[in-house]
Phi, psi and omega in degrees: 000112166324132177276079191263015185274314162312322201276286160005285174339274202305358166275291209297341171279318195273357180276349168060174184315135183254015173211047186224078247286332194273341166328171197260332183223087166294135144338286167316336180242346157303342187264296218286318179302323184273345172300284186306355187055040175271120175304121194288073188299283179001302225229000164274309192334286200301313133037225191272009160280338169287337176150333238293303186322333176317297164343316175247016167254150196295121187310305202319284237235037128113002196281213189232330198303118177231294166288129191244039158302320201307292198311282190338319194267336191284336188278350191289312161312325180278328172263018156306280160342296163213085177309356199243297183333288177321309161322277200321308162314302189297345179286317163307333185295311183274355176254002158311304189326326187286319176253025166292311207273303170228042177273172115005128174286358184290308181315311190296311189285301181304345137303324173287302160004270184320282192294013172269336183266006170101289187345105182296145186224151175239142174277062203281052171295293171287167186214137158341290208263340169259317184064219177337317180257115199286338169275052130210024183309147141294304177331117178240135202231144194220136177299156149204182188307137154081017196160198184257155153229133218250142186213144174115204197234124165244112182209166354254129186283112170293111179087015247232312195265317183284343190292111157293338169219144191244142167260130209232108150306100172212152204287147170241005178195130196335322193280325174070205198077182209270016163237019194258004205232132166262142125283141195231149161277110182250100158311089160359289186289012204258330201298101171312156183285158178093000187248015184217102181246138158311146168261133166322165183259159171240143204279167207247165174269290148236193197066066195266011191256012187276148196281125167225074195246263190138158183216157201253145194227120185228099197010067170264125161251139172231149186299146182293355148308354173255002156292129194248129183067251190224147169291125173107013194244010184290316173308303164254005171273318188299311165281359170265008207247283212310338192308312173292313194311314179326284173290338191278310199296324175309297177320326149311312185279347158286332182285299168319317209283340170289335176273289173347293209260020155239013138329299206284307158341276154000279157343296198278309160323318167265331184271105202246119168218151192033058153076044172157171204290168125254051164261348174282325188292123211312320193270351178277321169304305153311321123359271184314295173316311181280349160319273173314292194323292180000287201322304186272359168269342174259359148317294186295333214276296206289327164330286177270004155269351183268010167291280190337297169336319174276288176300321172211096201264008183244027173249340192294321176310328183276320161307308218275323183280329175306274184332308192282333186288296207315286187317280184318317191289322192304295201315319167299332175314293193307308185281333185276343175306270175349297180298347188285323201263302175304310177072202181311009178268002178260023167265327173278103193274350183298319165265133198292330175332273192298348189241014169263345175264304171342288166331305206279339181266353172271318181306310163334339180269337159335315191305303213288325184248346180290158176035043149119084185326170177302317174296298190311344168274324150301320156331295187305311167308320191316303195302342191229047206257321204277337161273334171284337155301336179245013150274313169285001173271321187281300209061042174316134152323340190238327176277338187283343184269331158312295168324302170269356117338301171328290190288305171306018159232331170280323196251035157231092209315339200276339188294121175274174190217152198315130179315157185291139170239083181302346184265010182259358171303159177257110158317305174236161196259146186249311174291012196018226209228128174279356223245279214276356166303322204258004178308299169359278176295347171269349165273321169329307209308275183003301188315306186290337195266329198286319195284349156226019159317154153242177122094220180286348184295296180293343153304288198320307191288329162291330189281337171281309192302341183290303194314300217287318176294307186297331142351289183290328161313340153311320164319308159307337201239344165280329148301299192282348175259003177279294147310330152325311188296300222269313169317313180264351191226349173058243203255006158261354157302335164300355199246358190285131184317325192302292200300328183295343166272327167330290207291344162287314167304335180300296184302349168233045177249325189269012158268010171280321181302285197298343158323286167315306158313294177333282173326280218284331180271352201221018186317284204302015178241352202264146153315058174027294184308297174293016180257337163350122167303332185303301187314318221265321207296334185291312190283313166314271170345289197303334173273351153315293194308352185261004155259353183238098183267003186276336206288125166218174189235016202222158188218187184297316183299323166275341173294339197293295207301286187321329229223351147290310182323312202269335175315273030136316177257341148306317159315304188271353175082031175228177197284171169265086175202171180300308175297176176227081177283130192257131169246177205247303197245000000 
């Protein structure tokens, strides 16, 4: 089992002071690179000379990925820094994916190579005229002797232009439909000339040095060794690929909101107006404190999906989709909170101070749309709303006692777990959610941990199993309005915006779940400071208020505590996260 808070340290040591010009990844040359719309060659180099690729290659094919907790917190680290680095890399990470999951072991060892040798991979998955709906890609691949001839656009494309190889999403039959699509590996350098031309790159809004272009297929044939699995198997290699993407892109959008907000620290600390800081100020303090919590419910939600991938893969569609709907939309709520607290200065990109919050905050939206929009994740929840509801509602005895076995191995980071097998994901869970199955019986804990607590600790702990129940008593009322809908409205309730607010809701009843779990399961791996109920109490409060927005449960004496804990990790150098990962800023 990877040490990975030591492994963390030594990226970050060898990546030096980020706000020290002579350093390998500076601030001050991350800004001037994202001024020019420059590919962060420089700062991918520096990098995989340290190993990071190693992280996403399979241990089986010489890399190190054996967990894929790893990767995840090391790109998180890097995109502290620079989110378009970071981007890049993971996108090679992800197009990796197609052939973990069903390549060839000849594929599997020459791609894991390939990417070791510095040699950049591409997703050609979307297209122009569809975006999301991927059953209805064009691109089309026709048998000839000895292969394929692959004809259409693949845009808009990460890595697309810089990419040695594009993995090409393509129809194989005339009907399309979920057996109708393949993925072929199209080398470049294997490509006769004329049959692979680049699509312009298009400038970007943040990430702005990221190549995001595309590429044109004019009767390019690749051989039939570059079928990745089996023909008609496209579809679904393609969504057991999105499932990791899902969860991997949250780690970016953490990151910013963690530069962001000791941007704002910073800040808040030094700037004295009407006689104090405005860190002082009752309501900029709160600001923060809730700031962070935010931060550490997408701590806890992504602990356990990015577990769940190993530990419970025939569940990742409801994890993955949970992550990908939840983390960004909450995280944007937190950066516009930030601006608020920052005030103009987070419109001023010229001081790096002020203009890497800036960065982080145009980069940031990469988070909301990339690997699968706000509808398409809420779709997948929608769909599967009606059984995970009445699970966590009946509470079998026997499956609920399983659920907590379950959870007590996903959010306790020291428990090790099965090497990753990405081909063992479920497109859909049969197995529903262990996490909000098992919330119930996580307030029961609570209850018992507040009754032989002392001192501020047994408030604290009551006020959380209070929290964490009326949370969960959301199920009940999600379930009966779930049924209500399908009653007044039948098979058009499956396309209704109503269900589609179920579903939102659902995901922030399981980042409560993880909230809670994360406390009762995972102390001894947790950041002293952060084993605190006040932390739980904060976090709990903020996903209440989004079904209550008036409420709250928390007072100055508690926002007080919360808002030492993050002085306390700022000051001391570690991330804003539950672990006690050490950062240089």
């Amino acid at each position: 089992m990877t040490d990975l808070i030591a492994l963390m340290a030594d990226l970050e040591e060898y990546l030096g002071d980020p706000w020290d010009a002579g350093a390998l990844m500076p601030y001050p040359r991350i800004l001037a690179a994202d001024e020019d719309q420059r590919y962060p060659h420089e700062f991918v180099d520096v990098l995989a000379s340290w190993g990071l690729y190693d992280w996403i290659v399979p241990a089986a094919n010489g890399g190190k990925a054996v967990n894929v907790e790893d990767g995840f917190n090391l790109y998180r680290l890097v995109g502290r820094r620079d989110p378009t680095s970071a981007t890049a890399m993971v996108l090679t990470s992800l197009s990796y994916m197609p052939v973990w999951i069903a390549g060839s072991p000849e594929q599997r060892q020459h791609f894991a190579d390939a990417i070791r040798g510095g040699r950049k991979l591409a997703w050609g998955l979307s297209e122009r005229r569809h975006g999301s709906d991927v059953l209805a890609n064009e691109t089309t691949a026709r048998r000839t002797d000895g292969g394929w001839l692959l004809n259409g656009e693949k845009w808009t494309i990460g890595n697309a232009t810089v990419a040695c190889t594009v993995m090409v999403h393509a129809r194989t039959s005339d009907k399309g439909g979920p057996g109708g699509y393949s993925i072929f590996a199209v080398e470049k350098d294997c490509v006769p000339p004329g049959q692979l031309a680049h699509l312009p790159d298009e400038p970007l809004h943040g990430l702005r040095g990221l190549d995001m272009s595309g590429v044109r297929l004019t009767d390019c044939f690749v051989p039939d060794s570059a079928l990745v699995g089996r023909a008609g198997q496209g579809l679904e290699i393609a969504l057991k690929s999105s499932q990791l993407a899902r969860i991997a892109i949250a780690s970016i959008a953490m990151a910013c909101v963690d530069t962001a907000l000791r941007s704002t620290l910073d800040f808040a600390g030094r700037r004295v107006i009407f006689g104090g800081t405005v860190a002082e100020v009752p309501y900029s303090r709160r600001q923060l404190a809730e700031s962070f919590a935010e931060l550490l419910i997408a701590d806890a939600l992504t602990t356990g999906a990015v577990r769940s991938l190993q530990l419970a893969p025939a569940q990742a569609s409801v994890w993955s989709s949970v992550v990908k709907y939840f983390v960004p939309t909450l995280l944007e709520e937190t950066l516009a909170r930030l601006t608020t607290v920052l005030g103009a200065r987070y419109y001023l990109r010229a001081h790096p101070r002020h203009g890497i919050f800036q960065k982080v905050l145009r980069d940031f939206a990469i988070s909301n749309f990339a690997d699968g929009n706000t509808v398409v994740n809420l779709k997948n929840i929608a769909l599967q709303l009606d059984g995970l509801l009445a699970g966590a509602v009946g509470q079998d005895p026997g499956e609920v006692a399983r659920a907590r076995a379950a959870v007590a191995d996903l959010f306790d980071p020291a428990r090790p777990m099965p090497p990753y097998e990405p081909a063992a994901q479920q497109l859909f869970s049969r197995a529903g959610d262990d996490s909000v199955l098992a919330l119930r019986s996580a307030v029961g804990e609570l209850r018992r941990a507040a009754e032989t607590a002392g001192g501020r600790d047994a408030a604290w702990l009551a006020g959380c199993a209070d929290t964490a129940g009326q949370l969960a008593d959301e199920v009940h009322r999600l379930a009966d309005e779930h049924a209500k809908l399908f009653a007044d409205q039948g098979r058009a309730a499956g396309q209704s915006a109503e269900l589609y607010d179920l579903a939102k809701q659902y995901s922030a009843v399981s980042a409560a779940a993880a909230c809670v779990h994360l406390h009762l399961h995972g102390r001894d791996s947790l950041t002293p400071a952060l084993r605190s109920p006040a932390v739980l109490l904060l976090c709990l409060e903020r996903l209440l208020r989004r079904f209550h927005a008036t409420r709250r449960v928390t007072g100055p004496d508690d926002i007080d505590t919360v808002a030492g804990v993050l002085a306390e990790a700022h000051r001391e150098g570690r991330l804003f996260s539950f672990r006690p990962y050490r950062v240089g800023w």
